[in-house]
Backbone as numpy.savetxt, mean C-alpha at the origin, in Angstrom:
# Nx Ny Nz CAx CAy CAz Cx Cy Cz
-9.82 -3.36 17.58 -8.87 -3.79 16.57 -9.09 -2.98 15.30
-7.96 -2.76 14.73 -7.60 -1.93 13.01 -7.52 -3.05 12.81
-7.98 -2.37 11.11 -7.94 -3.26 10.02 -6.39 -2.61 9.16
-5.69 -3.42 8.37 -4.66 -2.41 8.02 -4.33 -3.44 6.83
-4.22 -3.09 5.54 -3.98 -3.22 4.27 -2.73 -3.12 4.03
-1.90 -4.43 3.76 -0.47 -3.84 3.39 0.02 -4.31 1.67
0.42 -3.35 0.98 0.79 -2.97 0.17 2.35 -3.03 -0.75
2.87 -3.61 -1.57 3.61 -3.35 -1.99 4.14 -2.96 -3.61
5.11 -2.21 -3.68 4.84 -1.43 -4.89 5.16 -2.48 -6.51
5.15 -1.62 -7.30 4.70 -2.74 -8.92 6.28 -3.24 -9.02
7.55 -2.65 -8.32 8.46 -3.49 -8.85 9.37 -3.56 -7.75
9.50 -4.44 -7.24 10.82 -4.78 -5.46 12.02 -4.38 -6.46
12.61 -3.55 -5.12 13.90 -3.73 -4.91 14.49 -4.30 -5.42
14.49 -5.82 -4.83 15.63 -7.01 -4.97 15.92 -7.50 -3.95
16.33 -7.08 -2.71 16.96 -7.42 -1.81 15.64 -7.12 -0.18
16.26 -8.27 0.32 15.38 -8.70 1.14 14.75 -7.39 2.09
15.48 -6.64 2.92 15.36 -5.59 3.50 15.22 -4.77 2.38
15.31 -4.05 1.24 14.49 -2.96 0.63 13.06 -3.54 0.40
12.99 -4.82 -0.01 11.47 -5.38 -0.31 10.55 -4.54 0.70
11.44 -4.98 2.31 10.38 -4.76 3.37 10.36 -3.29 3.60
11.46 -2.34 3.09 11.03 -1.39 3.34 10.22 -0.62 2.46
9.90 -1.03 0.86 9.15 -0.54 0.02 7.65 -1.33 0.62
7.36 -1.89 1.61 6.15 -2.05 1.71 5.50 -0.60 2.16
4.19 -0.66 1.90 3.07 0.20 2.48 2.15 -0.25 3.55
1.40 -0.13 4.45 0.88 0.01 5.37 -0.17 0.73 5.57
-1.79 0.68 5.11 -2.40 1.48 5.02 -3.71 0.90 6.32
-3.91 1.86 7.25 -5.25 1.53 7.82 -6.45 2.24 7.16
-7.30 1.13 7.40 -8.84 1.43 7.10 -9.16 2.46 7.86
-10.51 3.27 7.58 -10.96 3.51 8.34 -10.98 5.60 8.51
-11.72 6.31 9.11 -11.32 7.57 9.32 -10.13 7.62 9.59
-10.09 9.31 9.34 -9.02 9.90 10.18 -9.21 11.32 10.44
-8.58 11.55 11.78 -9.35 12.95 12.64 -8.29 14.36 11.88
-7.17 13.18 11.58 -5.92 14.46 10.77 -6.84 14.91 9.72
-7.09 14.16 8.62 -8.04 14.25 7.52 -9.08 15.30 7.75
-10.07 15.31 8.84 -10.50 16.12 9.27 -10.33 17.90 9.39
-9.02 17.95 10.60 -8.23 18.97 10.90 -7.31 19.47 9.92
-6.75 19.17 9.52 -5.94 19.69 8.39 -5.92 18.68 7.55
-7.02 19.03 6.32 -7.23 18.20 5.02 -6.27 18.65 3.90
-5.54 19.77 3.69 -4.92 19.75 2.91 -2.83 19.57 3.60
-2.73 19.66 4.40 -1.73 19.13 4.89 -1.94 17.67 4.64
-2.93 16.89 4.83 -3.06 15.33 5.32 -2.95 14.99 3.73
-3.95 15.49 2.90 -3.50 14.84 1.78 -1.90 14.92 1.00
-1.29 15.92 1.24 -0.14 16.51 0.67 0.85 15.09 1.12
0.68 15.14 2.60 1.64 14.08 3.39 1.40 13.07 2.47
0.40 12.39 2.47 -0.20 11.18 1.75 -0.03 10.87 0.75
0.44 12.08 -0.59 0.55 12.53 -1.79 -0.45 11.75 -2.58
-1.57 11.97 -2.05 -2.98 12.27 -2.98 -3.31 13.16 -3.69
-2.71 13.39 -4.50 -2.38 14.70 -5.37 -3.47 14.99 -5.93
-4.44 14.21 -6.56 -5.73 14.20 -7.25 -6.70 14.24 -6.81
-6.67 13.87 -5.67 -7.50 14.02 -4.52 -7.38 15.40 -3.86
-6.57 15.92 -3.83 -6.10 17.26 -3.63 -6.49 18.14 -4.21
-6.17 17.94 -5.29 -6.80 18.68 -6.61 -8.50 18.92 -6.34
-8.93 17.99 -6.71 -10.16 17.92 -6.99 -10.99 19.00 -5.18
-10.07 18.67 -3.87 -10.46 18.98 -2.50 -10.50 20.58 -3.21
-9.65 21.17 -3.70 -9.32 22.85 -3.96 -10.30 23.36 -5.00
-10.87 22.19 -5.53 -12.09 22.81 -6.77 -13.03 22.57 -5.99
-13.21 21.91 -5.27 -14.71 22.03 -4.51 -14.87 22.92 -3.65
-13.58 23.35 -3.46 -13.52 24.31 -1.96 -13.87 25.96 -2.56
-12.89 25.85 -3.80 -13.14 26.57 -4.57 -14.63 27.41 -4.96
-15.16 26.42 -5.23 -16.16 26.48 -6.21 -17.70 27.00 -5.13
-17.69 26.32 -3.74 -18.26 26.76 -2.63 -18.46 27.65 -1.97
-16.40 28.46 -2.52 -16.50 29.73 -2.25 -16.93 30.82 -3.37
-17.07 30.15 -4.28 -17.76 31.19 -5.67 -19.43 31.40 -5.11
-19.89 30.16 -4.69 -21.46 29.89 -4.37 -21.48 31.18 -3.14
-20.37 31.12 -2.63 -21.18 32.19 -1.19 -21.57 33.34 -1.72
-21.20 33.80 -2.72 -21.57 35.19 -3.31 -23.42 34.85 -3.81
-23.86 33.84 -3.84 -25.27 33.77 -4.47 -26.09 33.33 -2.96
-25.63 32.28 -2.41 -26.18 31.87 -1.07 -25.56 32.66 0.38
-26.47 32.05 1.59 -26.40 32.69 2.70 -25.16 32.06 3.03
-24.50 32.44 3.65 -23.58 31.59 4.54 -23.11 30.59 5.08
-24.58 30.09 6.21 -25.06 28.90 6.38 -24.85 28.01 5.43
-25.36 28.32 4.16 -25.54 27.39 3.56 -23.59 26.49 2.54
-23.00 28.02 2.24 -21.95 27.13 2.62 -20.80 26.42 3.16
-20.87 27.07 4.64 -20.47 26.79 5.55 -20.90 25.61 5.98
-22.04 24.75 5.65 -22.52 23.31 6.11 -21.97 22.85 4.91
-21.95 23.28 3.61 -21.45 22.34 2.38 -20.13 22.56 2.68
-19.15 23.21 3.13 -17.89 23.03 3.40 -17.38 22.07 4.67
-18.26 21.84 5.87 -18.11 21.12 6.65 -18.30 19.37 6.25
-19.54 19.49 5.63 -20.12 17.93 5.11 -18.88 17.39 4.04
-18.22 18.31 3.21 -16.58 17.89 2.61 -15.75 17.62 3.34
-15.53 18.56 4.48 -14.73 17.88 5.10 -14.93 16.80 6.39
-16.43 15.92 7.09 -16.65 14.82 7.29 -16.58 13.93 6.52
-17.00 14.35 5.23 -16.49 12.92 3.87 -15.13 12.77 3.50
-14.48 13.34 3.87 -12.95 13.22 3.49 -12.57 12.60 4.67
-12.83 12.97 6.14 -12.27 12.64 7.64 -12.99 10.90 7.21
-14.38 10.69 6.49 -14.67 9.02 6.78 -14.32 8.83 6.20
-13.83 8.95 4.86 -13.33 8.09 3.35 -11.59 7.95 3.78
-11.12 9.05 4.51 -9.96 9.06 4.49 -8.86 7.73 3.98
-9.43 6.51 4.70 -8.71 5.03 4.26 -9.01 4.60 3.31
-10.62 4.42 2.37 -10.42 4.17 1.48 -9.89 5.16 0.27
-9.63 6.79 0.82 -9.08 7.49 -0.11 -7.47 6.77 -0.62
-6.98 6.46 0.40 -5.65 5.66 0.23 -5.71 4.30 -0.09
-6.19 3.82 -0.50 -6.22 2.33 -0.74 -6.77 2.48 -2.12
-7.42 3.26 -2.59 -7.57 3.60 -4.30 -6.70 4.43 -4.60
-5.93 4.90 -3.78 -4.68 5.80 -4.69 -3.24 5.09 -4.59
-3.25 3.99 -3.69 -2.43 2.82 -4.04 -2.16 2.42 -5.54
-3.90 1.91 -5.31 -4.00 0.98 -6.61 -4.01 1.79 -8.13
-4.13 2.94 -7.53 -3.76 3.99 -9.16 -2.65 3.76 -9.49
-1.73 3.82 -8.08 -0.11 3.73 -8.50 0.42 2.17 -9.02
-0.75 1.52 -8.80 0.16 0.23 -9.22 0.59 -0.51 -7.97
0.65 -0.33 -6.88 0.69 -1.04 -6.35 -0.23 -2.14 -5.90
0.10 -3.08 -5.04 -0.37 -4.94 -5.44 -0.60 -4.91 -3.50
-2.28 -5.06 -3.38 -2.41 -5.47 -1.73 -2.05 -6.66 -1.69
-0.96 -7.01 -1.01 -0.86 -8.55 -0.60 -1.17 -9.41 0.89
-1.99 -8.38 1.38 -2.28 -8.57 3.21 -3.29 -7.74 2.99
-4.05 -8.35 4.13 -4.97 -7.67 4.92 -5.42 -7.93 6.39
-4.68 -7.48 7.67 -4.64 -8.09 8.91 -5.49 -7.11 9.67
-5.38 -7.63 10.93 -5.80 -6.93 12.08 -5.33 -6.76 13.25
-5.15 -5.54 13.72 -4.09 -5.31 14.85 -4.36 -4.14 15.69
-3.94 -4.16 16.91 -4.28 -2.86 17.91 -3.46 -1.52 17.31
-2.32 -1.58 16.72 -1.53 -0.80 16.27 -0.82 -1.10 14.72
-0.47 0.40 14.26 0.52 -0.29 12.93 1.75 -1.32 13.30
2.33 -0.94 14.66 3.20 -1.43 14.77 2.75 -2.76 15.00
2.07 -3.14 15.95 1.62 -4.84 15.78 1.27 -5.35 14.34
0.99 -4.43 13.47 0.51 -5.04 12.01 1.78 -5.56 11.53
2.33 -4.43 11.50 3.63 -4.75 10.95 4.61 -6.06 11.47
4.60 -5.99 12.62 5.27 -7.61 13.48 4.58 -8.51 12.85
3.13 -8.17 13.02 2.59 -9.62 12.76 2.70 -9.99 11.16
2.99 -8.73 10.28 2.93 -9.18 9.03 4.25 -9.96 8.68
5.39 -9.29 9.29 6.87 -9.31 8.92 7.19 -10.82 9.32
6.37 -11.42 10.83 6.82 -12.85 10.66 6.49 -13.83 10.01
5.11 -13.71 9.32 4.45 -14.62 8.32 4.96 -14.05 6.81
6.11 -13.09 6.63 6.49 -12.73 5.33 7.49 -13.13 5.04
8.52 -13.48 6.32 10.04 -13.67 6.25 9.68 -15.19 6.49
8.99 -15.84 7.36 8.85 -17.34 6.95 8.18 -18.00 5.56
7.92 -17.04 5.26 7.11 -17.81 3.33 8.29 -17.27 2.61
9.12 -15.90 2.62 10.49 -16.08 2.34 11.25 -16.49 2.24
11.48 -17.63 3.22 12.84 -18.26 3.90 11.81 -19.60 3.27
10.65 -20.00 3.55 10.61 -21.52 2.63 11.07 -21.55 1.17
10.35 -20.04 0.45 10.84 -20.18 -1.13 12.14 -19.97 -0.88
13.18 -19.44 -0.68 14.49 -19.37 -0.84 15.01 -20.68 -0.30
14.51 -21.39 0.51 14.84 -22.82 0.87 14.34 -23.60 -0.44
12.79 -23.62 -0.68 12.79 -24.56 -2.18 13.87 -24.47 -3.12
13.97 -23.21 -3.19 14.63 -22.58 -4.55 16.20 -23.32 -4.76
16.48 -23.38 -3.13 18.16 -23.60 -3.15 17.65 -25.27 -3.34
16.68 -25.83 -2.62 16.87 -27.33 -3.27 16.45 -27.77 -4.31
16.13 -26.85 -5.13 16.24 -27.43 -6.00 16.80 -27.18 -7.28
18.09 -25.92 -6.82 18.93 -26.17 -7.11 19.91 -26.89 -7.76
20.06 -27.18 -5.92 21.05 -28.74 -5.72 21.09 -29.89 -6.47
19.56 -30.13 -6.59 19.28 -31.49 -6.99 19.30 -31.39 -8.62
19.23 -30.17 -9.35 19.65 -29.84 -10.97 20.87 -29.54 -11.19
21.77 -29.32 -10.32 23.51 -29.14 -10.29 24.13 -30.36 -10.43
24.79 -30.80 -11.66 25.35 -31.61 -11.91 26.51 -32.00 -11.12
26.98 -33.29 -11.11 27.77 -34.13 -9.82 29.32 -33.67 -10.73
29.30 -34.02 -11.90 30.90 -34.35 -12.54 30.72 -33.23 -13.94
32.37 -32.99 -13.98 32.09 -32.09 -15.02 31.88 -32.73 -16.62
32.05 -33.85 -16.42 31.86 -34.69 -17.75 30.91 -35.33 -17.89
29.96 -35.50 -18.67 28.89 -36.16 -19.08 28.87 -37.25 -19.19
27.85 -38.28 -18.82 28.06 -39.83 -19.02 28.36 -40.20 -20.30
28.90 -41.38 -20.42 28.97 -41.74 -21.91 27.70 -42.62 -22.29
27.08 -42.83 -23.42 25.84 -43.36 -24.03 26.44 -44.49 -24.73
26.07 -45.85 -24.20 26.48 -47.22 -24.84 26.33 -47.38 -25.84
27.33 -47.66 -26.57 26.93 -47.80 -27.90 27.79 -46.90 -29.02
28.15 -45.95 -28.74 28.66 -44.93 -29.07 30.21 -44.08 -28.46
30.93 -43.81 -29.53 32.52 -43.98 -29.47 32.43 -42.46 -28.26
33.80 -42.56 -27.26 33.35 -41.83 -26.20 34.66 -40.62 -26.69
């Protein structure tokens, strides 16, 4: 089983289906893309800062080869990119929360797609109760007649 973090951004839509499609969906955990192509994976991801910072280290490793053997940074370029392949999920789940977005889930599932089912039916039924409160009570503050009672005592 995944763990998978779902996400939505600092201001909805409005409407019921954009809500669900501005959600996010993030799994925990490595990733082998992250790994293999780290600067494609972040780009996709638009970890921009994270990006950034991947090209100064990469950078800067390659300034070092001119003083060190090879080896040496050819293992410091590999060990960057195993820390990026394990951090990969929590790289996204702090660049959420840079953006402002609000975790409101945290499930577990064989797939995104089961996350997502399983999130969407416990989201649209707490949906459908508040939009049910909401309309009753309404109802019950919607006045019966368009005229106001009269107060005894006093000329009508």
């Amino acid at each position: 089983m995944r763990t998978y973090s779902v996400f939505e951004p600092p201001v909805l839509p409005g409407t019921l289906e954009d809500d669900a499609q501005s959600l996010v969906f993030v799994r925990h955990g490595w990733s082998l893309a992250a790994l293999v192509f780290p600067l494609i994976w972040m780009a996709v991801r638009r970890l921009w800062w994270v990006l950034l910072a991947y090209v100064i280290i990469i950078a800067a490793i390659q300034v070092l080869s001119f003083a060190v053997p090879t080896v040496v940074t050819g293992g410091l370029s590999m060990a960057l990119a195993i820390i990026i392949m394990l951090e990969a999920g929590q790289l996204r789940l702090e660049s959420m929360a840079v953006k402002g977005y609000r975790e409101i889930a945290v499930l577990e599932a064989r797939t995104q797609r089961d996350a997502e089912q399983k999130f969407f039916a416990e989201w649209l039924a707490e949906r459908n109760a508040i939009a049910a409160s909401q309309e009753e009570r309404a109802h019950v503050l919607r006045p019966t007649s368009a005229t106001p009672p009269a107060l005894p005592g006093l000329p009508s």
